[in-house]
N, C-alpha and C positions, 0 to 999 in steps of 0.2 A: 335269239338274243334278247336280255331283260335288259332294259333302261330303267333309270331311279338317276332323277333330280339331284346333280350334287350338295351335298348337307350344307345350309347354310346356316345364321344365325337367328332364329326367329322364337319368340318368347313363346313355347304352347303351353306353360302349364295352369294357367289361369282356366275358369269357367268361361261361355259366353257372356252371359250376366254378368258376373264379376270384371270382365272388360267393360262391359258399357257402366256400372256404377264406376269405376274410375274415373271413366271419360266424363261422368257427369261431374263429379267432384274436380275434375282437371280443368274442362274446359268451359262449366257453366254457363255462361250466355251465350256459346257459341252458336251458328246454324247447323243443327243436325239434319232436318230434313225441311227444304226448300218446295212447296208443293205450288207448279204455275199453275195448275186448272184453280185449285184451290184460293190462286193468292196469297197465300199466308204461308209461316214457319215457325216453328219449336224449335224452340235451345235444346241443349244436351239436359242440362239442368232438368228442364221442365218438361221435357223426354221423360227420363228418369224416373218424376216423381208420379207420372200418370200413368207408367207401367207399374207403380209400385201400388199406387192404387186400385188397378185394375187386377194385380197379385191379391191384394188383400181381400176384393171383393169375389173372386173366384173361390177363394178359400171359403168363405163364409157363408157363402151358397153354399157351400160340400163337393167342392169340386176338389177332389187328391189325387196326391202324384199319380200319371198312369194315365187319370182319366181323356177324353180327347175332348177339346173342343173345336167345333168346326165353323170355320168364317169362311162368309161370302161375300165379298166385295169388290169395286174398283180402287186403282192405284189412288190411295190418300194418306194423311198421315195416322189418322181412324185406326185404318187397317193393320198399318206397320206399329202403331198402339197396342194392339189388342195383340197381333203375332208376340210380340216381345213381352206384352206383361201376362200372357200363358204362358210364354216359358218360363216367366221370372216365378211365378208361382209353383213350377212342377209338374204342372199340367202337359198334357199334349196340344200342340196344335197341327190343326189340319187344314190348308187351306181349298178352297175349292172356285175353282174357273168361274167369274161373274156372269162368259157368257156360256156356260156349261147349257145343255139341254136339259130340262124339267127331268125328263125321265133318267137321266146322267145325276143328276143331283138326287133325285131321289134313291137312286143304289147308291150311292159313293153314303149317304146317311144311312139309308138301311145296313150299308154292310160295317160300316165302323162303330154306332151304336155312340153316337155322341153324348155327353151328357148335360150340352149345350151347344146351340149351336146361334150363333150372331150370324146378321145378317145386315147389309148396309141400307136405307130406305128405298132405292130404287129398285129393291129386289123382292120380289110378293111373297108374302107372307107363308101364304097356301103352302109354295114350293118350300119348303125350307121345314116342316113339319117331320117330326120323325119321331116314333113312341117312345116314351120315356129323357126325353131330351127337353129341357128349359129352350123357350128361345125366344129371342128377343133382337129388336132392331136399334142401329144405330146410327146418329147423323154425327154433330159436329162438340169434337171436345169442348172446345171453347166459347162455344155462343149459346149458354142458356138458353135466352130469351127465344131460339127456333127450337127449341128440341119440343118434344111430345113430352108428354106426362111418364111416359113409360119409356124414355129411351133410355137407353144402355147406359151411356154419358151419365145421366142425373143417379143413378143411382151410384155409380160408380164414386162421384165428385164428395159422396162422403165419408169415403173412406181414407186411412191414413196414407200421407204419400212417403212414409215409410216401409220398407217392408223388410219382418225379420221370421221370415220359414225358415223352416229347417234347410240346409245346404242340400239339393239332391246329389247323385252321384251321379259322378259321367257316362256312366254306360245306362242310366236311364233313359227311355225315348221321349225325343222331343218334339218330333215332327214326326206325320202322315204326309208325304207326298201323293196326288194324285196324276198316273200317264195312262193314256189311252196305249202305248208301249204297241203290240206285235196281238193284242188282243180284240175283241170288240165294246170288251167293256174297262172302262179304268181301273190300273190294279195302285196297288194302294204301297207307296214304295215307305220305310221305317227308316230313321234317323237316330242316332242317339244324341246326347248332347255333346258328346265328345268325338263326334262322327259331324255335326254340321259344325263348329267350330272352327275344326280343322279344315273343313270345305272353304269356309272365307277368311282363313288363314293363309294357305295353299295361294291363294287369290294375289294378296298383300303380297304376298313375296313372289309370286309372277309375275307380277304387272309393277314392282318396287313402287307400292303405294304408301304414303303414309297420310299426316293430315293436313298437309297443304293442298293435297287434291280435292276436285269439285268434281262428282261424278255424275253423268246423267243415265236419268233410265226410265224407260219410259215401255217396255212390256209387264206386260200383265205378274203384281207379285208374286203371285202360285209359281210360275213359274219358277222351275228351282235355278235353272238358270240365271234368272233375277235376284233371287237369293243371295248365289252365292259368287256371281260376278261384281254387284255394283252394291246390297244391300246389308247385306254379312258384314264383308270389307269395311266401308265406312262406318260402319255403328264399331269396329275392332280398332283400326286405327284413328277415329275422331275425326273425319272429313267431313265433306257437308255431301248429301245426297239431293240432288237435284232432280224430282220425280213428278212426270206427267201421266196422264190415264192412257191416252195414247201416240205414239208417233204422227208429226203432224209435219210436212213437208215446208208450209208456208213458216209458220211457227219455227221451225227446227233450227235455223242459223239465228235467230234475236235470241233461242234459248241458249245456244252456245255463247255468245256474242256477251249478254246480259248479267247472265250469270256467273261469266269465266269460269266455263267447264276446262275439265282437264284432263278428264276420260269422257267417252262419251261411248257407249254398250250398243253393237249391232248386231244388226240380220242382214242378209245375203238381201231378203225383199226391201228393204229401206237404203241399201246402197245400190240395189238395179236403179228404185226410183229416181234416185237425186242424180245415180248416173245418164239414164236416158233423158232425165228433163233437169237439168241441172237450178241450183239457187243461188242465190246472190250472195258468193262465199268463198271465198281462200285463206290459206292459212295465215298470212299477213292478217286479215280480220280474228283471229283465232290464234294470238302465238302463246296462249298458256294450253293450248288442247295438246297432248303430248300424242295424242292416236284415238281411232275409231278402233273397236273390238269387229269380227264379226263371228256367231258363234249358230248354234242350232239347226243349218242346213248347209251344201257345198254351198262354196262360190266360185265362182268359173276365178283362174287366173286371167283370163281377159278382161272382165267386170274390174278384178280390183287392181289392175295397172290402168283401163279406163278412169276408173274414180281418182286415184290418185293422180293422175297426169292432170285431170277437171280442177281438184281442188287443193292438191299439195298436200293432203292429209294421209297421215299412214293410218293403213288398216294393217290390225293384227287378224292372223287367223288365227282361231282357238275352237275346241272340239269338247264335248263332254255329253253326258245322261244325265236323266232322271237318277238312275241307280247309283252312279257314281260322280255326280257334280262332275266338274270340269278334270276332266284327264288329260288333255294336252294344250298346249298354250306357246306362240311364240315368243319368244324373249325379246322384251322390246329393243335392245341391243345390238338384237342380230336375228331378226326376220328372216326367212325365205319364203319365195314364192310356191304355189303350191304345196306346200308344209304347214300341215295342223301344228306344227312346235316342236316343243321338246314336253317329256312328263312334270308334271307338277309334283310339287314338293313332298306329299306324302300319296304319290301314287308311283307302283310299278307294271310297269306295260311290256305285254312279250305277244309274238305273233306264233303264232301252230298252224301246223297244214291239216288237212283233214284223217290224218291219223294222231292228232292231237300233238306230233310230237315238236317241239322248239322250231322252228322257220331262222336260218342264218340271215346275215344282214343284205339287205336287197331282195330277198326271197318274199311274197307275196304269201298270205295269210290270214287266218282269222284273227282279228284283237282280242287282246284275253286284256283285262285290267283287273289290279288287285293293292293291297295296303290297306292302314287305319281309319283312312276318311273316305273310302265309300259306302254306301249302306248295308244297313243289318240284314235285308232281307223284305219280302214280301208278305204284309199282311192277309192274313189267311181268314174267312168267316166264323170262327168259332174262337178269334182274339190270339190267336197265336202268329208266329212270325217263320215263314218260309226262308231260315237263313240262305244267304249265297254261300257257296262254295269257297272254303279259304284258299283251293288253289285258285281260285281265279275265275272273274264273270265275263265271260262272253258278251263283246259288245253286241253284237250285229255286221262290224265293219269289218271290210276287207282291207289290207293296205300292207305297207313294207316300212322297215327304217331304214337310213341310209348308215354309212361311217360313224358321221357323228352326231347319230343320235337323233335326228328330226323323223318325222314321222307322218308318212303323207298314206291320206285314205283314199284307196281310189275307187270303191265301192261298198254295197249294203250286200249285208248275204238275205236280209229280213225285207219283205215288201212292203215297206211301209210307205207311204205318202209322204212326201215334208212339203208344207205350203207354206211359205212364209216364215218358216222354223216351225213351225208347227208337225208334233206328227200326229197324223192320220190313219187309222186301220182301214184298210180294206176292206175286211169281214164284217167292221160295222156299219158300214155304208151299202154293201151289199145283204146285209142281213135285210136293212130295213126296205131295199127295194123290193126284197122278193115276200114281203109282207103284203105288196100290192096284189088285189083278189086277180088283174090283169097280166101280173107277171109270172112265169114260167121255171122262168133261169134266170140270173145274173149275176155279175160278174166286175168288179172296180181294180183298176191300177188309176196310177198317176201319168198325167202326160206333160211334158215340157210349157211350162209358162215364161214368158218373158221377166216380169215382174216378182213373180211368188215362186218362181222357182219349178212349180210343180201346182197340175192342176186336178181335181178330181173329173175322172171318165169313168162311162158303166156301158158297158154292153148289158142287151136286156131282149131279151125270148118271151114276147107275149102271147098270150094264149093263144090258141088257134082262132078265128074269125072274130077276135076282139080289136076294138079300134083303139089305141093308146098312144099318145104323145110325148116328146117329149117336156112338155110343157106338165102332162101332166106324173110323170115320173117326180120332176122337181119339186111339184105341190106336193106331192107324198112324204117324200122327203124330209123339207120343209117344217112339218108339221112336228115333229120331235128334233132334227136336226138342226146345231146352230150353223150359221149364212157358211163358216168355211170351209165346213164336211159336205153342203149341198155338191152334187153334178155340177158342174158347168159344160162338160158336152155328154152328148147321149147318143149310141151308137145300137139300132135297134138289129138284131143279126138272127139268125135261123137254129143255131146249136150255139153254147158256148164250148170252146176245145176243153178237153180236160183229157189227162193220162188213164194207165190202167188200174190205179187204184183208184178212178172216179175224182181227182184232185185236179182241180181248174191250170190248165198247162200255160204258163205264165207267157212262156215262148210264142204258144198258139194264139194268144191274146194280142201279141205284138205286131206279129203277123197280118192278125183280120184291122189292126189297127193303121199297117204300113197300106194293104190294100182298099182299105176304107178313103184317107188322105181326107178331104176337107168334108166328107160326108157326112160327117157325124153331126147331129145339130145341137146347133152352140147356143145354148140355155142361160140366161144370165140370172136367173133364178126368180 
């Protein structure tokens, strides 16, 4: 069975830019982005004029349609500046994880070949170097008087806060997405501009957003997720986006509360938490919050009839990739439990069995997703783009639809890790363990975390009469890996299982792991 979002009435034929210059002109003083670490906010207005500035001075460096540029930073307005006046220019942008690994950052540059790359001040210099790439750091648009002689800011500030390029077209790309996806290294996901558009277009008319909403969000921007649930959306219909660096438990109800949020963007880990240890909050405190999202890893139906019995607050469930932004979503309307939703506006979703062929309604399956607004394809080292298939990208997920249309996942066919929303490869957590001159063999899945969902575990074959810890597995680790790919337990064993093609037997893993039980030693890194 193919599902497709009944057509509704939604204006796509504008560019993205061409929305947000409107919104400046429409709503000028308004708050477009609210930053609490920060303190401070931008108008639409004054939004506008410092992406048009930031358009002209990319131009004038020699930066043309095509080119990439790649930023590193934390959740600011900085960053959401510089995203948006690279695309207002033509440019590509590419954003890339702040707590990426040195050696992560440095392929994600090597392989895109920036022709600039920013970078925000807390982030060193050294790592951020790539041949042939300008780069330079940035702190604060608006406060002169702290910036360096050479930040980004000051040169930018004199340039026009007009901007008149030539109009790109829509099938030009506008984004590098970076996922660690099903691989060890991040692959490099393509956007067009008419391809992310529609991603936080899709959004607005899921969630019936427009600009009376206050939206909060507080993951990491790269994240496309963040994109194109809470970021996209508001700069499209003229909300105000309400943006922290990160989730903060104590913090999190004054930020609703304060701000009168009205969406407010989750993870499966930020609602275990507030459900196990709950805050000083119901929805009587919070009657313009219209729902929590939660999106990027399951969540138990227990967790979120817990949570909401807690606080009164509806959590939607919603489902999506890297590759294809958000592909299911429940309608706020008419929720169901256990149900990723129904499909979004410009996506079509059909399940196949393992002879590829169509799966009837209720029949179990692989998810295939397909339409105008997922992405072009995988960037390839040599500048080209690995299109998807126009019939149709393989999520990874297994799951069914029911009668009418909702659409529940009840499994991954792909091993990957999700901690936190996050995903995690296996193969790159094990590459690096068996880089130890003391290790043998080894081997990563994910084991059940209360909190995160999912935790990383290694089984590990050390050498013969070598003495190894797990203490010191994690220091190895450590040392290239950022804190949420580290081990947290380690489980030292005699063979790892693998089949007869020599391929780590996932079952067999499970196995040494039921009969292990609390043996394994718990590493907090």
């Amino acid at each position: 069975m193919s599902m497709k979002r009944a057509e509704m009435p939604v204006d796509d034929s504008l560019d993205l830019m061409q929305r947000i210059a409107q919104n400046a002109l429409r709503l000028g003083d308004k708050r477009c982005i609210d930053s609490v670490d920060q303190q401070k906010s931008i108008s639409y207005g004054e939004f506008y004029r410092c992406c048009s500035q930031i358009a002209n001075y990319l131009v004038e460096q020699g930066v043309g349609r095509g080119d990439i540029v790649s930023l590193i930073g934390s959740n600011s307005i900085e960053v959401l500046l510089i995203y948006f006046g690279t695309i207002l220019s033509g440019a590509v942008i590419s954003p890339i994880n702040v707590d990426e690994s040195e050696e992560n950052i440095s392929h994600i540059l090597n392989f895109v070949r920036p022709k600039w790359v920013l970078h925000d001040v807390g982030v060193p210099a050294e790592a951020c170097r790539v041949e042939g790439a300008a780069v330079a750091s940035f702190s604060s648009f608006d406060e002169p008087e702290g910036r360096l002689p050479d930040d980004f800011f000051s040169a930018v500030q004199a340039c026009s806060g007009h901007f008149e390029g030539p109009p790109p077209g829509e099938d030009d790309l506008a984004a590098v997405a970076f996922t660690s996806g099903t691989t060890s290294t991040p692959k490099g996901v393509c956007f067009t501009r008419r391809q992310l558009y529609l991603e936080g277009l899709e959004l607005v008319d899921k969630l019936g957003m427009d600009g009376q909403d206050v939206l909060l969000e507080y993951r990491n921007y790269n994240w496309m997720s963040a994109q194109t649930l809470t970021i996209l959306p508001s700069m499209i219909v003229g909300s105000t986006l309400v943006l922290a660096k990160k989730f903060s438990r104590s913090r999190f109800p004054r930020w609703l509360m304060e701000k009168d949020v009205t969406i407010a963007a989750g993870v499966p880990t930020v609602i275990n938490i507030l459900a196990s240890d709950p805050v000083p909050l119901t929805k009587a405190d919070v009657p313009r919050l219209r729902f929590m999202t939660s999106s990027s890893a399951p969540l138990s139906v227990e967790r979120q009839r817990a949570f909401e019995a807690c606080y009164g607050i509806t959590i939607l469930q919603m489902a999506g990739m890297s590759e294809a932004g958000f592909m299911l979503g429940s309608p706020p309307e008419a929720p169901r439990f256990g149900s990723a939703g129904t499909p979004c506006r410009y996506k079509d979703i059909f399940f196949v069995d393992d002879s590829d062929q169509r799966c009837p309604v209720g029949q179990q399956g692989h998810m295939v997703v397909t339409g105008p607004s997922i992405a072009l394809g995988y960037l390839q080292a040599d500048g080209s783009i690995e299109r998807f298939p126009a019939s149709g990208l393989r999520t990874g997920d297994l799951g069914h639809v029911d009668e009418d249309g909702y659409v529940y996942i009840t499994g991954r066919a792909k091993d990957l890790i999700i901690r936190g929303g996050v995903n995690i490869s296996p193969v790159e957590i094990t590459n690096r363990v068996m880089t130890h001159p003391q290790v043998l063999d080894a081997a990563t899945v994910g084991i059940p975390d209360p909190v995160y969902g999912e935790a990383v575990a290694c089984f590990v074959v050390a050498r013969g009469g070598d003495a190894l810890s797990p203490q010191d597995v994690v220091a190895h680790c450590r040392g290239t890996l950022p804190d949420f790919k580290v081990p947290k337990r380690v489980f030292f064993v005699d063979r790892i299982p693998k089949n007869a093609r020599g391929k780590v037997a996932k079952e067999g893993l499970m196995g040494l792991l039921a009969a292990a039980g609390d043996c394994g030693a718990a590493v907090n890194g």
